[in-house]
Z-matrix of the N, CA and C atoms (Angstrom, degrees):
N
C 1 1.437
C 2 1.531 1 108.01
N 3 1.708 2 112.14 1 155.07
C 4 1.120 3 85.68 2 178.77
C 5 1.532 4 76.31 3 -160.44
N 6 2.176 5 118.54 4 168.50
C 7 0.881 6 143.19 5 178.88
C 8 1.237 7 128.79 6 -102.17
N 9 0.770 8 165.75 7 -97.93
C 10 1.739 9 148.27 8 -126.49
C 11 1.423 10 130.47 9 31.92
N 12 1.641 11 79.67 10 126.28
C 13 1.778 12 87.70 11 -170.36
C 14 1.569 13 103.39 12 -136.63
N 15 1.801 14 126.43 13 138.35
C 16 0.741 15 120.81 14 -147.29
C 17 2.302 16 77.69 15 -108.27
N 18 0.932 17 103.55 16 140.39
C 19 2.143 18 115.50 17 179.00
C 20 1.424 19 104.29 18 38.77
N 21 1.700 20 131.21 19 53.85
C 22 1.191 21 119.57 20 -163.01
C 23 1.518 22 83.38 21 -168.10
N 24 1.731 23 107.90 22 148.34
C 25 1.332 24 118.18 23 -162.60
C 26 2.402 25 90.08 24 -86.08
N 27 1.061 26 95.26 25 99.79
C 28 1.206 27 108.65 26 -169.74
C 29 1.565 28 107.90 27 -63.54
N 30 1.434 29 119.60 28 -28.27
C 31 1.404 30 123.62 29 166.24
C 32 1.289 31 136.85 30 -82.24
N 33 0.982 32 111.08 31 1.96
C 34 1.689 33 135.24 32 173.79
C 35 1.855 34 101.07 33 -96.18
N 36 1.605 35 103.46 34 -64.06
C 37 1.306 36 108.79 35 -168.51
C 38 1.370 37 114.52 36 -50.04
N 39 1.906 38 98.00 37 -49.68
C 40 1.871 39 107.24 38 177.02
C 41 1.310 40 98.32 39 -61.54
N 42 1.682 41 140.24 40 -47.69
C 43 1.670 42 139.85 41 -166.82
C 44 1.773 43 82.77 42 -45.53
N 45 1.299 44 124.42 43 -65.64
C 46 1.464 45 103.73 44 -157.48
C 47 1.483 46 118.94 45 -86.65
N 48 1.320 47 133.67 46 41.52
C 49 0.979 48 153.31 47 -149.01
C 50 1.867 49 102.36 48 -154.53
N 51 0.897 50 109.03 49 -2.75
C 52 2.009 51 130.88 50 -169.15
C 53 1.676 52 96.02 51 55.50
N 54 1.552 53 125.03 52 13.14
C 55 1.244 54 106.07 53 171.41
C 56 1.788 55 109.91 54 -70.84
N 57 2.029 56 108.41 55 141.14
C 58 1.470 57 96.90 56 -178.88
C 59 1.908 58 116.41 57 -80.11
N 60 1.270 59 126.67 58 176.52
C 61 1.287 60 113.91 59 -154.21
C 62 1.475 61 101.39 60 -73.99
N 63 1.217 62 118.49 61 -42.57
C 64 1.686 63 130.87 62 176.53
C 65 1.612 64 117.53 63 -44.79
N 66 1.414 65 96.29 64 -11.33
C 67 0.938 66 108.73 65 167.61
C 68 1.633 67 151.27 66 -92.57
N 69 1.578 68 89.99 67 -7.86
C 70 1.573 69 112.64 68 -168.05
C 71 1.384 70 92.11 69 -115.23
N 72 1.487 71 108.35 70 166.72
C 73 1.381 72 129.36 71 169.68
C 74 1.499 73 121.03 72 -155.84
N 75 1.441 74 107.97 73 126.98
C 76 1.583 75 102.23 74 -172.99
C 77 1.496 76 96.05 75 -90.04
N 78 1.930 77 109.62 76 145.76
C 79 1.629 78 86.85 77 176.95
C 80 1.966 79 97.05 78 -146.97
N 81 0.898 80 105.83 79 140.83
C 82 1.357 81 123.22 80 -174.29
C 83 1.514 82 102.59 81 -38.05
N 84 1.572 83 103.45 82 137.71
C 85 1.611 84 116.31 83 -175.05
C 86 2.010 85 103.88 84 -70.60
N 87 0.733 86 128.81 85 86.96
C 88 1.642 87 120.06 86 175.73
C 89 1.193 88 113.54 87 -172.67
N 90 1.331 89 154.00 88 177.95
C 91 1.179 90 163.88 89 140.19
C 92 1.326 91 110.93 90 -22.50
N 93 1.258 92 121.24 91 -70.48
C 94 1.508 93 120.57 92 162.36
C 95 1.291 94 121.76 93 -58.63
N 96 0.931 95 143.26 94 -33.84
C 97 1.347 96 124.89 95 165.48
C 98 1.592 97 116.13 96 -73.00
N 99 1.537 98 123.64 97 -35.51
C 100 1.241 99 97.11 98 168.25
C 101 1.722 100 122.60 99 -92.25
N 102 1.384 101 113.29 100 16.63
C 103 1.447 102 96.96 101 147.43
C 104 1.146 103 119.04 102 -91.60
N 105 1.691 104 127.60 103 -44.13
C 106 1.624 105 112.60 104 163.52
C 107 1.627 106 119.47 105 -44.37
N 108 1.221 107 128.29 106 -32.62
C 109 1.457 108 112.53 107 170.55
C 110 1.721 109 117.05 108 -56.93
N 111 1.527 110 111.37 109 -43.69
C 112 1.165 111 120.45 110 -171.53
C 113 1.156 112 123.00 111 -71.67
N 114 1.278 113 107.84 112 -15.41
C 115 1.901 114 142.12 113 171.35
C 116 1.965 115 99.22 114 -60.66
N 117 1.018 116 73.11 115 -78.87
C 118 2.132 117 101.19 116 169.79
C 119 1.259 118 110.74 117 -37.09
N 120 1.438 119 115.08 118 -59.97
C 121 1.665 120 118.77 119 -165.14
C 122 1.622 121 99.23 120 -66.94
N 123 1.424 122 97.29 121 -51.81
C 124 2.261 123 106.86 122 -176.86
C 125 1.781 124 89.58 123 -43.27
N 126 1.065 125 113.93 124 -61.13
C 127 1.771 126 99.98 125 -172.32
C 128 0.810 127 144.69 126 -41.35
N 129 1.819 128 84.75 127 -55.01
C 130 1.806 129 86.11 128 170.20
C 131 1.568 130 111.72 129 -77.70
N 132 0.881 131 164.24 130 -70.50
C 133 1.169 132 158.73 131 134.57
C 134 1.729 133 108.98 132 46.32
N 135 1.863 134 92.64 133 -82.91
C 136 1.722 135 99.30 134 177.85
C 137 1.719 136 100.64 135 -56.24
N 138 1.366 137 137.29 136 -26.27
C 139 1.481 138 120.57 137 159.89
C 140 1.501 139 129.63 138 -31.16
N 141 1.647 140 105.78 139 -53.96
C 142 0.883 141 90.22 140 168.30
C 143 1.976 142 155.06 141 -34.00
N 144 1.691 143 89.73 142 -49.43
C 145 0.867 144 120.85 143 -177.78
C 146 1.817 145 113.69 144 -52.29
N 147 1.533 146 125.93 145 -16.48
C 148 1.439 147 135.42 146 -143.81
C 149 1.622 148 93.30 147 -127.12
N 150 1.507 149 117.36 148 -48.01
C 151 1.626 150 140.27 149 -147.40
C 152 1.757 151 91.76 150 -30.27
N 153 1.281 152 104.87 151 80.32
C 154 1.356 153 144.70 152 152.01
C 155 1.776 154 106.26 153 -60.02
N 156 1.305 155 106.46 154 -48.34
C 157 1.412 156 113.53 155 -170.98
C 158 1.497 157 127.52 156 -120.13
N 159 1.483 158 123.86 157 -113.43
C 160 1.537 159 123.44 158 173.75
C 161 1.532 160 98.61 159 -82.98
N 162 1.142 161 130.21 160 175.96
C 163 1.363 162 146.85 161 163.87
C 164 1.703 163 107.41 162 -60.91
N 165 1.519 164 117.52 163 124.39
C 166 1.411 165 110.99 164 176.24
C 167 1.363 166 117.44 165 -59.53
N 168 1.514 167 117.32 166 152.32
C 169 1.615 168 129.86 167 151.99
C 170 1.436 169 116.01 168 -132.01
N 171 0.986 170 104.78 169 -174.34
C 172 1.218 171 114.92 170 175.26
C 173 1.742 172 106.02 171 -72.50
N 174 1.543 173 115.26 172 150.82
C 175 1.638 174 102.95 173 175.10
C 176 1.301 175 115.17 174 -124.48
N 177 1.247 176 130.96 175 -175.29
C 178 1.155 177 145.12 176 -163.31
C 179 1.235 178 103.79 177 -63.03
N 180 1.543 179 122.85 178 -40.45
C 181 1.641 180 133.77 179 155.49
C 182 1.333 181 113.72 180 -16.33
N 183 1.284 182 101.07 181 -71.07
C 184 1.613 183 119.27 182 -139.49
C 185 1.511 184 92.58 183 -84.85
N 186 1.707 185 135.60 184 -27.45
C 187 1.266 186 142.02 185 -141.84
C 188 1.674 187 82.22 186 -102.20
N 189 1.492 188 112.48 187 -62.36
C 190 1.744 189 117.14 188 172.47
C 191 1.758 190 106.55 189 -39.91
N 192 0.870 191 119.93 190 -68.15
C 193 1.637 192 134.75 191 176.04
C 194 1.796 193 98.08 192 -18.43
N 195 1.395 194 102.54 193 -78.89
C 196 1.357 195 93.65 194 171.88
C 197 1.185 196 134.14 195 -55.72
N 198 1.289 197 123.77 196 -33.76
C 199 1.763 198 134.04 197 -166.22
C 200 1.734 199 81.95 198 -72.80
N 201 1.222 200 166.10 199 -15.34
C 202 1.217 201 156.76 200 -129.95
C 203 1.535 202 88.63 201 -133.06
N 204 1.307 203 114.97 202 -72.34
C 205 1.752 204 115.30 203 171.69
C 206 1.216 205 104.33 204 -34.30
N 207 1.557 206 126.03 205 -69.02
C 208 1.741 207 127.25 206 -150.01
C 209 2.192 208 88.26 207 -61.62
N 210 1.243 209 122.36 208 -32.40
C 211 1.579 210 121.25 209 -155.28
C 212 1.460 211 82.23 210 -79.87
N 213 1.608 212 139.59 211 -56.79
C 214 1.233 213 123.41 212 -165.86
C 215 1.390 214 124.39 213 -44.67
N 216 1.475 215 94.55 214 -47.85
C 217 1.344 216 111.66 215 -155.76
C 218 1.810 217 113.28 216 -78.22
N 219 1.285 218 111.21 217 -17.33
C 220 1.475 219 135.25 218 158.08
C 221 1.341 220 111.15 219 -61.42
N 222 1.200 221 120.79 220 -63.74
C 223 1.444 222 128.76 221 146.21
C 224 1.470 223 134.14 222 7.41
N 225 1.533 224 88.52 223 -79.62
C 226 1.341 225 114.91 224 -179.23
C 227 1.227 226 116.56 225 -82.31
N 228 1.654 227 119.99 226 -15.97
C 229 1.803 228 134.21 227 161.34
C 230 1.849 229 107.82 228 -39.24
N 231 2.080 230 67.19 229 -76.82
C 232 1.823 231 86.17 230 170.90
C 233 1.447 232 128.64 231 -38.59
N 234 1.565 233 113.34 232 -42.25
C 235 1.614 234 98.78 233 -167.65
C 236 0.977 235 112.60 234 -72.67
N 237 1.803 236 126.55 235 -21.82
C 238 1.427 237 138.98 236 -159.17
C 239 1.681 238 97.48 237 -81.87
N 240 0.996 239 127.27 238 -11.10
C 241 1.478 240 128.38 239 -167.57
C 242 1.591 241 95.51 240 -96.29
């Protein structure tokens, strides 16, 4: 199972939901963020398919990925002001 949450601490919300945290991903409200989420989710997913190793999550990738969208787009709030 897994979570996605669009400007919302997605690992808390999925934690109370019994989703595990590796499992959630918060991802920036926009076009780009929900195709990079959907980018993310296809992965882990096709993981399944291989699990050669630990159980997939989300990674440091995919979690940075967003933190970079949510900073632009703040950004670009700011300059407009």
């Amino acid at each position: 199972m897994i979570y996605l949450g669009a400007n919302q601490d997605a690992i808390q919300a999925g934690g109370e939901l019994g989703v595990a945290a590796g499992n959630s991903l918060s991802f920036e409200h926009s076009g780009q963020g929900t195709a990079s989420v959907f980018d993310s989710a296809s992965k882990f997913v096709q993981s399944y398919s291989t699990l050669e190793g630990p159980p997939p999550s989300f990674s440091n990738e995919d979690r940075e990925a967003q933190e970079k969208l949510a900073r632009e787009k703040r950004r670009q709030k700011s300059s407009k002001n």
